[in-house]
C-alpha positions in Angstrom: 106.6 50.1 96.6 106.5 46.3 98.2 103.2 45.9 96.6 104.3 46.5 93.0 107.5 44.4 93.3 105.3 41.7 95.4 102.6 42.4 91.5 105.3 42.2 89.6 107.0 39.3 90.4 103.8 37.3 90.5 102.5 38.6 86.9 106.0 37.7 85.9 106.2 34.2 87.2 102.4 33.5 85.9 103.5 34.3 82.4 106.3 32.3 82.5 104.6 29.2 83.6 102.2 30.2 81.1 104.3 30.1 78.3 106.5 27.4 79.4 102.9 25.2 80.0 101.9 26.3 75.8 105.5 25.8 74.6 105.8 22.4 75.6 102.5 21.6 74.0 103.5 23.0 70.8 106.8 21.2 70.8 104.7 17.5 72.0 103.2 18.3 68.7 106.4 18.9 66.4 106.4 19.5 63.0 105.7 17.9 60.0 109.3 16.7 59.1 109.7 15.8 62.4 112.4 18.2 63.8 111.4 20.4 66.9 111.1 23.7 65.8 108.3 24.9 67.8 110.1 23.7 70.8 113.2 26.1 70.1 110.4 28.9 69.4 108.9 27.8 72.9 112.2 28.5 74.9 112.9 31.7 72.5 109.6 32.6 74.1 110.2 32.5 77.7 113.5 33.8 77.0 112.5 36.8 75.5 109.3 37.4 77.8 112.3 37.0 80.8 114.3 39.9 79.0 111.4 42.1 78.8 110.6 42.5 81.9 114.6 43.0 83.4 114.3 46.0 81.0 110.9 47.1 82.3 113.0 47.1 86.3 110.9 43.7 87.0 113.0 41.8 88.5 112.7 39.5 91.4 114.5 41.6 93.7 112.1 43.7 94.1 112.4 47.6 93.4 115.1 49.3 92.5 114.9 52.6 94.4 116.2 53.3 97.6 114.6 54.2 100.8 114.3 58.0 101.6 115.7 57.5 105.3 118.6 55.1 104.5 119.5 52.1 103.3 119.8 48.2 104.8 122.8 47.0 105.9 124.3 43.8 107.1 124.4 43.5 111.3 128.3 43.0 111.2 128.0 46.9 110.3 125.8 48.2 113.2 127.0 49.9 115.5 124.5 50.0 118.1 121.5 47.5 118.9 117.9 48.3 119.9 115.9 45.5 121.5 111.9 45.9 120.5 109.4 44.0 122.0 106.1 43.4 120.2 103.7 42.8 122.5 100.4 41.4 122.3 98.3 44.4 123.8 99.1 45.8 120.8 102.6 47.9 122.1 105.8 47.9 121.2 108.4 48.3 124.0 110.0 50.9 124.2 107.7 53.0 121.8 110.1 55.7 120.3 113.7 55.5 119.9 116.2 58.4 119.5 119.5 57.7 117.0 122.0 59.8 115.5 121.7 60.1 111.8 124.7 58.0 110.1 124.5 55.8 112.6 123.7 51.8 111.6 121.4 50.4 113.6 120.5 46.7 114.3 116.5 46.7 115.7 116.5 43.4 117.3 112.7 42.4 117.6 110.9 40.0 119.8 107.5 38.9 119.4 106.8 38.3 123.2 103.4 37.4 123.0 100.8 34.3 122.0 99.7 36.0 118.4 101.6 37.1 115.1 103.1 40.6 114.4 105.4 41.9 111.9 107.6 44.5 111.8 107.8 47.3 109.1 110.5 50.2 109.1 109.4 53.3 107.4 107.9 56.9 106.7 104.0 57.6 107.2 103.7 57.3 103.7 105.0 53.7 103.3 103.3 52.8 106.7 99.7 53.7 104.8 101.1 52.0 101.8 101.8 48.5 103.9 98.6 48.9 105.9 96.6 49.0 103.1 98.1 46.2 101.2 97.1 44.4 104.3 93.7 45.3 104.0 93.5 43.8 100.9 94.7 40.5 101.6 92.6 37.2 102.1 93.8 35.5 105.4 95.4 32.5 103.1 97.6 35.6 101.7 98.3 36.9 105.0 102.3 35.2 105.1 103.8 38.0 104.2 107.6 37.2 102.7 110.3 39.5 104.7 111.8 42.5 103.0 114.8 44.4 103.7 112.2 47.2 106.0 110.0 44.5 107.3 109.4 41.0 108.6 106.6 38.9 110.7 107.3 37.6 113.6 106.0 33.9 114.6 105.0 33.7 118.5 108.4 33.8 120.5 110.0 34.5 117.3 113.1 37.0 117.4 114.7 38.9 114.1 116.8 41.8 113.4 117.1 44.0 110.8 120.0 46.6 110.6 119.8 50.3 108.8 122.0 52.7 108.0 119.6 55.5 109.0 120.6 58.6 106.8 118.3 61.3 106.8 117.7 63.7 109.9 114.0 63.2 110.5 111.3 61.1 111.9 110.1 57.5 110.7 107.9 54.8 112.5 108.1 51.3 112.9 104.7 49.6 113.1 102.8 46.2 113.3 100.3 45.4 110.2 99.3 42.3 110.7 94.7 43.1 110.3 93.8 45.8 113.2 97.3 45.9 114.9 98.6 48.8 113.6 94.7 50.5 114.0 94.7 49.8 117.5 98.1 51.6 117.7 100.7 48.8 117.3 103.5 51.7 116.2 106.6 53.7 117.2 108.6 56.2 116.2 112.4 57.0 116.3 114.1 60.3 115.6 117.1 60.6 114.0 119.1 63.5 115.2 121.2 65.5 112.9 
Protein backbone atom coordinates (compact mmCIF):
# COMPACT_ATOMS: atom_id res chain seq x y z
CA UNK A 1 0.00 0.00 0.00
CA UNK A 2 2.78 2.87 1.02
CA UNK A 3 4.98 1.39 -1.45
CA UNK A 4 2.70 1.84 -4.48
CA UNK A 5 1.65 5.36 -3.56
CA UNK A 6 5.54 6.10 -2.57
CA UNK A 7 5.99 4.27 -6.90
CA UNK A 8 3.48 6.08 -8.02
CA UNK A 9 4.18 9.39 -7.07
CA UNK A 10 7.83 9.09 -8.21
CA UNK A 11 6.91 7.57 -11.87
CA UNK A 12 4.47 10.39 -11.86
CA UNK A 13 6.78 13.26 -11.03
CA UNK A 14 9.67 11.63 -13.45
CA UNK A 15 7.33 11.87 -16.34
CA UNK A 16 6.47 15.17 -15.73
CA UNK A 17 9.84 16.53 -15.49
CA UNK A 18 10.26 14.51 -18.48
CA UNK A 19 7.90 16.05 -20.52
CA UNK A 20 8.24 19.40 -19.20
CA UNK A 21 12.41 19.01 -19.92
CA UNK A 22 11.20 17.84 -24.01
CA UNK A 23 8.45 20.50 -24.27
CA UNK A 24 10.48 23.30 -23.57
CA UNK A 25 12.96 22.11 -26.14
CA UNK A 26 10.43 21.80 -28.76
CA UNK A 27 9.01 25.17 -28.01
CA UNK A 28 13.12 26.85 -27.99
CA UNK A 29 12.78 25.52 -31.41
CA UNK A 30 9.36 27.11 -32.63
CA UNK A 31 7.93 26.91 -35.77
CA UNK A 32 8.54 27.98 -39.06
CA UNK A 33 6.24 31.14 -38.99
CA UNK A 34 7.56 31.87 -35.84
CA UNK A 35 4.42 31.48 -33.47
CA UNK A 36 4.90 28.87 -30.49
CA UNK A 37 2.77 26.17 -31.25
CA UNK A 38 4.84 23.33 -30.05
CA UNK A 39 5.06 25.16 -26.77
CA UNK A 40 1.11 25.16 -26.30
CA UNK A 41 1.43 21.35 -27.35
CA UNK A 42 4.22 21.05 -24.58
CA UNK A 43 1.94 22.24 -21.70
CA UNK A 44 -1.22 20.36 -23.36
CA UNK A 45 1.27 17.50 -22.66
CA UNK A 46 1.97 17.71 -19.09
CA UNK A 47 -1.55 18.65 -18.68
CA UNK A 48 -2.96 15.81 -20.02
CA UNK A 49 -0.27 13.23 -18.63
CA UNK A 50 -1.36 15.14 -14.97
CA UNK A 51 -5.15 14.16 -15.79
CA UNK A 52 -4.31 10.68 -16.53
CA UNK A 53 -2.93 9.63 -13.74
CA UNK A 54 -5.81 11.53 -11.12
CA UNK A 55 -8.04 9.12 -13.11
CA UNK A 56 -5.77 6.12 -12.68
CA UNK A 57 -6.17 7.07 -8.28
CA UNK A 58 -2.36 8.47 -8.67
CA UNK A 59 -2.38 11.17 -6.92
CA UNK A 60 0.12 12.59 -4.52
CA UNK A 61 -1.80 11.77 -1.53
CA UNK A 62 -1.13 8.64 -1.63
CA UNK A 63 -3.86 5.76 -1.72
CA UNK A 64 -7.15 6.04 -1.56
CA UNK A 65 -8.36 3.13 0.56
CA UNK A 66 -8.74 3.18 4.10
CA UNK A 67 -7.16 1.22 6.81
CA UNK A 68 -8.91 -2.05 7.95
CA UNK A 69 -8.52 -1.04 11.83
CA UNK A 70 -9.52 2.65 11.53
CA UNK A 71 -8.85 5.69 10.30
CA UNK A 72 -6.28 8.80 11.31
CA UNK A 73 -7.51 11.56 13.13
CA UNK A 74 -6.42 14.86 14.31
CA UNK A 75 -5.02 14.87 18.28
CA UNK A 76 -7.66 17.52 19.21
CA UNK A 77 -10.04 14.32 18.75
CA UNK A 78 -8.26 11.75 21.00
CA UNK A 79 -9.42 10.94 23.80
CA UNK A 80 -6.82 9.19 25.52
CA UNK A 81 -2.89 9.38 25.13
CA UNK A 82 -0.34 6.50 25.15
CA UNK A 83 3.23 7.40 25.72
CA UNK A 84 5.69 4.79 23.69
CA UNK A 85 9.23 4.72 24.21
CA UNK A 86 11.44 3.31 21.45
CA UNK A 87 14.26 2.23 22.84
CA UNK A 88 17.53 1.37 21.55
CA UNK A 89 17.83 -2.35 22.77
CA UNK A 90 15.47 -2.82 20.35
CA UNK A 91 11.99 -2.48 22.79
CA UNK A 92 9.37 -0.53 22.88
CA UNK A 93 8.03 0.54 26.33
CA UNK A 94 5.35 -0.59 27.33
CA UNK A 95 5.11 -3.47 24.66
CA UNK A 96 1.24 -4.15 24.22
CA UNK A 97 -1.47 -1.77 24.80
CA UNK A 98 -5.20 -2.54 25.54
CA UNK A 99 -7.98 0.13 23.99
CA UNK A 100 -11.58 0.05 23.54
CA UNK A 101 -12.61 -0.07 20.01
CA UNK A 102 -14.15 3.52 19.05
CA UNK A 103 -11.94 4.97 21.05
CA UNK A 104 -9.33 7.78 19.40
CA UNK A 105 -6.19 7.38 20.42
CA UNK A 106 -3.05 9.70 20.35
CA UNK A 107 0.36 7.23 20.59
CA UNK A 108 2.76 9.76 21.72
CA UNK A 109 6.32 8.24 20.74
CA UNK A 110 9.69 8.93 22.02
CA UNK A 111 12.82 7.87 20.58
CA UNK A 112 14.79 7.59 23.92
CA UNK A 113 17.89 6.30 22.53
CA UNK A 114 21.28 7.30 20.50
CA UNK A 115 20.11 5.57 16.96
CA UNK A 116 16.96 6.11 14.54
CA UNK A 117 13.59 4.27 14.71
CA UNK A 118 10.34 4.78 13.19
CA UNK A 119 7.15 3.99 14.07
CA UNK A 120 4.52 2.09 11.91
CA UNK A 121 0.76 1.36 13.01
CA UNK A 122 -0.77 -1.62 11.47
CA UNK A 123 -1.93 -5.38 10.77
CA UNK A 124 0.71 -8.23 10.26
CA UNK A 125 0.08 -7.95 6.82
CA UNK A 126 1.11 -4.25 6.30
CA UNK A 127 3.93 -4.88 8.97
CA UNK A 128 5.56 -7.56 6.26
CA UNK A 129 4.61 -5.15 3.63
CA UNK A 130 6.75 -2.10 5.36
CA UNK A 131 9.55 -4.45 6.39
CA UNK A 132 10.10 -5.54 3.17
CA UNK A 133 10.03 -2.21 1.48
CA UNK A 134 12.74 -1.65 3.92
CA UNK A 135 14.80 -4.36 2.77
CA UNK A 136 14.76 -3.03 -0.47
CA UNK A 137 16.06 0.20 0.11
CA UNK A 138 19.76 1.59 -0.35
CA UNK A 139 20.89 3.45 2.87
CA UNK A 140 20.72 6.93 0.77
CA UNK A 141 16.77 5.86 0.45
CA UNK A 142 16.50 5.06 3.93
CA UNK A 143 14.55 8.74 4.99
CA UNK A 144 11.48 7.52 4.91
CA UNK A 145 8.67 10.46 4.49
CA UNK A 146 5.94 10.17 7.44
CA UNK A 147 2.54 8.78 6.58
CA UNK A 148 -0.65 9.00 8.36
CA UNK A 149 0.33 5.03 10.18
CA UNK A 150 4.03 5.78 10.46
CA UNK A 151 6.86 8.13 11.07
CA UNK A 152 10.86 7.92 11.97
CA UNK A 153 11.94 9.20 14.84
CA UNK A 154 15.44 11.27 14.94
CA UNK A 155 17.48 10.51 18.29
CA UNK A 156 15.48 12.33 21.24
CA UNK A 157 12.87 13.06 18.66
CA UNK A 158 9.08 12.83 19.97
CA UNK A 159 5.83 12.57 17.54
CA UNK A 160 2.35 11.54 17.86
CA UNK A 161 0.05 10.10 15.76
CA UNK A 162 -3.80 9.79 16.70
CA UNK A 163 -6.32 6.85 15.36
CA UNK A 164 -9.67 6.32 15.61
CA UNK A 165 -9.16 2.59 16.13
CA UNK A 166 -12.44 0.87 14.74
CA UNK A 167 -12.27 -2.67 14.45
CA UNK A 168 -12.28 -5.14 17.49
CA UNK A 169 -9.03 -7.04 16.94
CA UNK A 170 -5.35 -7.06 17.29
CA UNK A 171 -2.72 -4.80 15.30
CA UNK A 172 1.05 -4.08 16.02
CA UNK A 173 3.07 -1.26 16.10
CA UNK A 174 6.73 -1.91 15.06
CA UNK A 175 10.15 -0.36 14.26
CA UNK A 176 11.59 -0.96 10.49
CA UNK A 177 14.33 0.89 10.33
CA UNK A 178 17.19 -2.46 8.77
CA UNK A 179 17.11 -5.36 11.60
CA UNK A 180 14.91 -3.51 14.20
CA UNK A 181 11.89 -4.95 13.74
CA UNK A 182 13.99 -8.65 13.15
CA UNK A 183 15.41 -8.37 16.37
CA UNK A 184 11.89 -7.78 17.81
CA UNK A 185 11.48 -4.00 17.84
CA UNK A 186 7.29 -4.55 17.97
CA UNK A 187 4.13 -4.37 20.01
CA UNK A 188 0.89 -5.09 19.98
CA UNK A 189 -2.47 -3.43 21.23
CA UNK A 190 -5.89 -4.99 21.47
CA UNK A 191 -8.84 -3.39 20.81
CA UNK A 192 -11.63 -4.56 22.88
CA UNK A 193 -15.09 -4.79 21.62
Amino acid sequence: MMRHAITTQGTSLRRIALLSVLGLTVASCGSDDGSDVASDAGETTIAAEMDMDAEQGHEDEGPAEGYEFGDPMEAADATRVIEIAAKDDFTFEPASVVVAAGDTVTFQVENVGVIPHDFTLGDSHLQEEHEAEMAEMSADDMAMHDEPNAFTLAPGETKEMTWHLTEAGEILFGCHTPGHYAAGMKGTITIEA
